[in-house]
LOMI-253347 format. One record per residue (C-alpha): chain; residue in three letters; x, y, z. Coordinates in Angstrom, 1 decimal, decimal comma, padded with zeros to 4 digits, always signed. Each point is the difference from the previous one (the first is absolute). Layout:
! LOMI-253347
rodo cadena=A; residuo=ALA; u=X; v=Y; w=Z
...
END
This chain:
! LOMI-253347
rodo cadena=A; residuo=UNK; u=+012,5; v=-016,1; w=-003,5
rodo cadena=A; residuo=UNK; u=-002,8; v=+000,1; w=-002,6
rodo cadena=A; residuo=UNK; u=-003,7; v=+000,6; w=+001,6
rodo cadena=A; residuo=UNK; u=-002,4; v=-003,1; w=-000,7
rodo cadena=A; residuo=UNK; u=-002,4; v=+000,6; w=-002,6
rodo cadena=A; residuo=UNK; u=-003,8; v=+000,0; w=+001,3
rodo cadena=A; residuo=UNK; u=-002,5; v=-003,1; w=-000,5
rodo cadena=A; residuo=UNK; u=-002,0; v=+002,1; w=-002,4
rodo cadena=A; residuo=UNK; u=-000,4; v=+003,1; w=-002,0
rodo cadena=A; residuo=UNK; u=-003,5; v=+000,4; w=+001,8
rodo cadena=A; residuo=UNK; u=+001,8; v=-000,4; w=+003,9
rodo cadena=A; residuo=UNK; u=+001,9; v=+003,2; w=-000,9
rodo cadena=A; residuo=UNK; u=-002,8; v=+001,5; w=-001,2
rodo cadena=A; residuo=UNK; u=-002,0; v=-000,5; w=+002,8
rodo cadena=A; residuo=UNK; u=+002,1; v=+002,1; w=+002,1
rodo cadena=A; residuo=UNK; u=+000,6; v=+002,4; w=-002,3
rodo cadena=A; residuo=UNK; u=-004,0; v=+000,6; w=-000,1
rodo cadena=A; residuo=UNK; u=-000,1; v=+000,2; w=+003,5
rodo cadena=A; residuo=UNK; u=+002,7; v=+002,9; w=+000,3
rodo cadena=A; residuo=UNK; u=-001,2; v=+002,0; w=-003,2
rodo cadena=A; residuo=UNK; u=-003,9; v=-000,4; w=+001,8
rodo cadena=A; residuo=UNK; u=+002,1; v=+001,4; w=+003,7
rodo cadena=A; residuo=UNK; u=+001,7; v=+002,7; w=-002,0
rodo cadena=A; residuo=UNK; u=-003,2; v=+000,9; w=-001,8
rodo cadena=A; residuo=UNK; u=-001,6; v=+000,1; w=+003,5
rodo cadena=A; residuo=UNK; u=+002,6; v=+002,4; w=+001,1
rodo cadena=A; residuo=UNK; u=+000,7; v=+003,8; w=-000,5
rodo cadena=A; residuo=UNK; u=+000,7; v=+001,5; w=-003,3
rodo cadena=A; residuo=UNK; u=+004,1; v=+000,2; w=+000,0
rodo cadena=A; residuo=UNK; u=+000,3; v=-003,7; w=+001,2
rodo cadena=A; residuo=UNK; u=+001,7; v=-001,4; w=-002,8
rodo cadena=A; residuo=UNK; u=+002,3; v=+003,3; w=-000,5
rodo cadena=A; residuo=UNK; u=+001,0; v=-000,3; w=+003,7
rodo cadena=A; residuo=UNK; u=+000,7; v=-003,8; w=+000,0
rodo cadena=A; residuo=UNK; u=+002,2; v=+000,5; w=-003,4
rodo cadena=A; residuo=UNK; u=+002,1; v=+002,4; w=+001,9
rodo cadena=A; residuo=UNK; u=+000,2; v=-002,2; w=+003,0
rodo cadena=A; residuo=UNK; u=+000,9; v=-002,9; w=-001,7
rodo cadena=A; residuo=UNK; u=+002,6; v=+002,5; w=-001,8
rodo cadena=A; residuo=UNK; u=-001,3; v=-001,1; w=-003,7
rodo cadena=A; residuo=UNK; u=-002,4; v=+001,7; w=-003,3
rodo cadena=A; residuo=UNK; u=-003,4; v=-000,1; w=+000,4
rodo cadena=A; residuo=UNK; u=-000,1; v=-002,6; w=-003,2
rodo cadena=A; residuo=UNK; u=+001,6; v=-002,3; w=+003,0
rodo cadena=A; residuo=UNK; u=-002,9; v=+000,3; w=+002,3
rodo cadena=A; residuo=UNK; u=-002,2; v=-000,2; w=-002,5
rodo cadena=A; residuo=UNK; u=+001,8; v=-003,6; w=-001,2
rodo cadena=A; residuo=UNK; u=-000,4; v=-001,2; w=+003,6
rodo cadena=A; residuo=UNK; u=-003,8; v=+001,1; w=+000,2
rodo cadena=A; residuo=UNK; u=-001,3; v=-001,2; w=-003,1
rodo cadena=A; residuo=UNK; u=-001,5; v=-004,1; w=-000,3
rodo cadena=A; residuo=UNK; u=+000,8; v=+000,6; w=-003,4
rodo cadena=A; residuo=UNK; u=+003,6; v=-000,2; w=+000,7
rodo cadena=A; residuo=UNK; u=+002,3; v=-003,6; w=+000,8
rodo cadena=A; residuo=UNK; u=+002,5; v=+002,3; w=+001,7
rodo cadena=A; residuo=UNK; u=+000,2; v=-000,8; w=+003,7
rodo cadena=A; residuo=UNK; u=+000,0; v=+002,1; w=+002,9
rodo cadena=A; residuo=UNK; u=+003,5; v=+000,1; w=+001,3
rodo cadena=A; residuo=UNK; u=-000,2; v=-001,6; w=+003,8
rodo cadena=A; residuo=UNK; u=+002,2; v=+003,0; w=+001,5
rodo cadena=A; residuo=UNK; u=-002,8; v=+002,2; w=-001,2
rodo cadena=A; residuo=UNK; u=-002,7; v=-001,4; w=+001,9
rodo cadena=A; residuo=UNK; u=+000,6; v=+001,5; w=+003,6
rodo cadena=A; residuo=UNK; u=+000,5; v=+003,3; w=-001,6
rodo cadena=A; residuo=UNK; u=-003,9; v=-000,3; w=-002,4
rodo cadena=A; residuo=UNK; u=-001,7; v=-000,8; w=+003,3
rodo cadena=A; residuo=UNK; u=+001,9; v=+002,8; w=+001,5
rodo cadena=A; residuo=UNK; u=-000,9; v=+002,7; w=-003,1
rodo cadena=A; residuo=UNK; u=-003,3; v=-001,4; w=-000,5
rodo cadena=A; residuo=UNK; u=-001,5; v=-000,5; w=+003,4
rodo cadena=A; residuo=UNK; u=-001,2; v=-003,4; w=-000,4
rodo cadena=A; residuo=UNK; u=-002,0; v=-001,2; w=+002,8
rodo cadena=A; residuo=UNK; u=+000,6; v=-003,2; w=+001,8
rodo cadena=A; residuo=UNK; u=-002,5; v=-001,7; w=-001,5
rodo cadena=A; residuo=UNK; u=+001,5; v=+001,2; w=-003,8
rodo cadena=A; residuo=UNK; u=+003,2; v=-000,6; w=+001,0
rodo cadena=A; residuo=UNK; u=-000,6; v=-003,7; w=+001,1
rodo cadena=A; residuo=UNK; u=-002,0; v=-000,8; w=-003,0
rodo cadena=A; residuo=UNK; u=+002,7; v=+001,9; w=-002,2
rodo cadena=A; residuo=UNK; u=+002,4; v=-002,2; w=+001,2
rodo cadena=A; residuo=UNK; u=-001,9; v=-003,5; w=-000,4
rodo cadena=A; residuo=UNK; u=-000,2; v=+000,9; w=-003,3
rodo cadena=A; residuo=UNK; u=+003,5; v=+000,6; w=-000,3
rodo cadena=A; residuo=UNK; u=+001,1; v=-003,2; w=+001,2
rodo cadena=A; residuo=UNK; u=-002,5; v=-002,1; w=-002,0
rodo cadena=A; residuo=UNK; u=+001,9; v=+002,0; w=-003,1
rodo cadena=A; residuo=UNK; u=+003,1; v=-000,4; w=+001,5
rodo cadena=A; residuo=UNK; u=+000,3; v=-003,6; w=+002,0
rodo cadena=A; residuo=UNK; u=+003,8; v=-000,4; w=-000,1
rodo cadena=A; residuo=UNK; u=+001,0; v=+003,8; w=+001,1
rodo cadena=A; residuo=UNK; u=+000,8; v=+000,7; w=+004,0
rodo cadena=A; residuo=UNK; u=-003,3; v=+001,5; w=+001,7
rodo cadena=A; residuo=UNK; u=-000,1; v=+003,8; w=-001,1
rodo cadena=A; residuo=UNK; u=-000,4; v=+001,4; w=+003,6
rodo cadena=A; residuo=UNK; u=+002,2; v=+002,7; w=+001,0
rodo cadena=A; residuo=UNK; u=+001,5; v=+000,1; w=-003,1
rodo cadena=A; residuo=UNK; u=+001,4; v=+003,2; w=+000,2
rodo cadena=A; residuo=UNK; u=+000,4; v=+003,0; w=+002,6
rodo cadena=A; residuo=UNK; u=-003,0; v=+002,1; w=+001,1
rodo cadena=A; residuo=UNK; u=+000,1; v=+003,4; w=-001,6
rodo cadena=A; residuo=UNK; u=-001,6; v=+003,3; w=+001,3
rodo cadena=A; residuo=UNK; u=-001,3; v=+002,5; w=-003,2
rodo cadena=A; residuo=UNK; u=+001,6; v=+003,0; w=+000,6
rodo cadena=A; residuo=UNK; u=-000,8; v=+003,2; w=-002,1
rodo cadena=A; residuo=UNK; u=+002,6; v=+002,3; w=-000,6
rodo cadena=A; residuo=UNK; u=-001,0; v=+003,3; w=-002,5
rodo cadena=A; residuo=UNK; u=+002,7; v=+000,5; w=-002,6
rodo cadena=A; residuo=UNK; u=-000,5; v=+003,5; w=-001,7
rodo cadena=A; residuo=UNK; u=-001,0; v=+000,6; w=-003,5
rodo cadena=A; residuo=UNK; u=+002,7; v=+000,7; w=-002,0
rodo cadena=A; residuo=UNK; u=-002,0; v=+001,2; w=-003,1
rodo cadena=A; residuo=UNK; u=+000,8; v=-002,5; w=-002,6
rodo cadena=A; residuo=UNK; u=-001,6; v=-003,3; w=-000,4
rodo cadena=A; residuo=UNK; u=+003,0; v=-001,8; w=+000,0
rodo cadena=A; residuo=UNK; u=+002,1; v=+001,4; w=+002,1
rodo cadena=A; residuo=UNK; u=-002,9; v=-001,0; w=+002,8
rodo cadena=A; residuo=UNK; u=+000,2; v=-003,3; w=-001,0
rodo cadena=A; residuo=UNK; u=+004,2; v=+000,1; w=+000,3
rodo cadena=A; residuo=UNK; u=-000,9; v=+001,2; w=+003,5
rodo cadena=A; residuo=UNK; u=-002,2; v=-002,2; w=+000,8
rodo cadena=A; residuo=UNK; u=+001,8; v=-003,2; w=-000,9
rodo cadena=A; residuo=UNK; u=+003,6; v=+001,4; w=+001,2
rodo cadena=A; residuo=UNK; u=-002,0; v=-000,1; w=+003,9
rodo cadena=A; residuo=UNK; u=-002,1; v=-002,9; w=-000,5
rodo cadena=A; residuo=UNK; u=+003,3; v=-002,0; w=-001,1
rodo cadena=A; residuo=UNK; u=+002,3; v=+001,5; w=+003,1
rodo cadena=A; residuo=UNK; u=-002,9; v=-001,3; w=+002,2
rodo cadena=A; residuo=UNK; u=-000,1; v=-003,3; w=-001,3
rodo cadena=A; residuo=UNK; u=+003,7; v=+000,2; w=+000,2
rodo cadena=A; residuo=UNK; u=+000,1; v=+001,0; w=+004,1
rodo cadena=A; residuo=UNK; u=-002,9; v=-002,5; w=+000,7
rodo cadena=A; residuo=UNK; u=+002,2; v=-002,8; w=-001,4
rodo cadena=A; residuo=UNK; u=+003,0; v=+000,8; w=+001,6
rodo cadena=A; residuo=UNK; u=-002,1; v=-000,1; w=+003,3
rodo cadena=A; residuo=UNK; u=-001,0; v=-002,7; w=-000,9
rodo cadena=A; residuo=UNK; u=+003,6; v=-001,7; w=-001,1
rodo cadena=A; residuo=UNK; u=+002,1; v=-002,0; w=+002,8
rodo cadena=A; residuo=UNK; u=+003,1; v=+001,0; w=+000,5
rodo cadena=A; residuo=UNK; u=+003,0; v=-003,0; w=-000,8
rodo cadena=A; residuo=UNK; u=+000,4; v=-001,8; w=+003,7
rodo cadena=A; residuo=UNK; u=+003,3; v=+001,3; w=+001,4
rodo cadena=A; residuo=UNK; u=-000,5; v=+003,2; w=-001,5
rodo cadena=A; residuo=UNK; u=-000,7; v=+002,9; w=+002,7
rodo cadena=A; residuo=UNK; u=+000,2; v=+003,7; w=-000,3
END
């Protein structure tokens, strides 16, 4: 089922501004964290975060930025009326997605630039891969 497109360029913009001006409020490392717990580049965060840019925040991601970025109750409630003016004909973004708990886990330096980055993506993918298979109902009938 294709996503509606939003009323206007400037709805998604709006709420775009408001999560670049959160994430710029934040910690250095923000956007570096959120890319690798949404499991995508940087470039994709950086899509999502700049007005600049038609490309929609992906609903299922939503739960997981207020998670990342800390939003407060009031930024998350005004991050989300923004959303839905942008987005009138979408089901209401809340709970969109599981809570997640940052977890750091030091991997050691293997001496070569991109065999680090092998590493680093070879754990970051089997975590992704665990968390959805949590995540994943089993077929009814089907029991151990």
């Amino acid at each position: 089922m294709a996503e509606a497109q939003p009323q206007t360029p400037a709805a998604v913009a709006a709420y775009k501004k408001l999560l670049s001006d959160v994430i710029d409020r934040r910690p250095s490392g923000t956007r570096q964290r959120l890319a690798a717990a949404l499991g995508k580049n940087r470039s994709f965060v950086s899509q999502i975060t700049n007005p600049v840019y038609a490309v929609p925040i992906p609903v299922v991601h939503l739960d997981l930025i207020f998670e990342v970025c800390h939003f407060s109750l009031e930024e998350r409630r005004n991050f989300l009326g923004l959303y839905l003016a942008a987005h009138p004909n979408r089901p209401t973004p809340i709970h969109a997605a599981h809570k997640v708990k940052a977890h750091t886990v030091y991997l050691p330096d293997l001496g070569d630039d991109d065999r680090n980055a092998r590493l680093h993506t070879l754990i970051s993918d089997f975590v992704r891969q665990v968390a959805k298979l949590i995540e994943d109902e089993p077929p009814k009938g089907k029991r151990r």
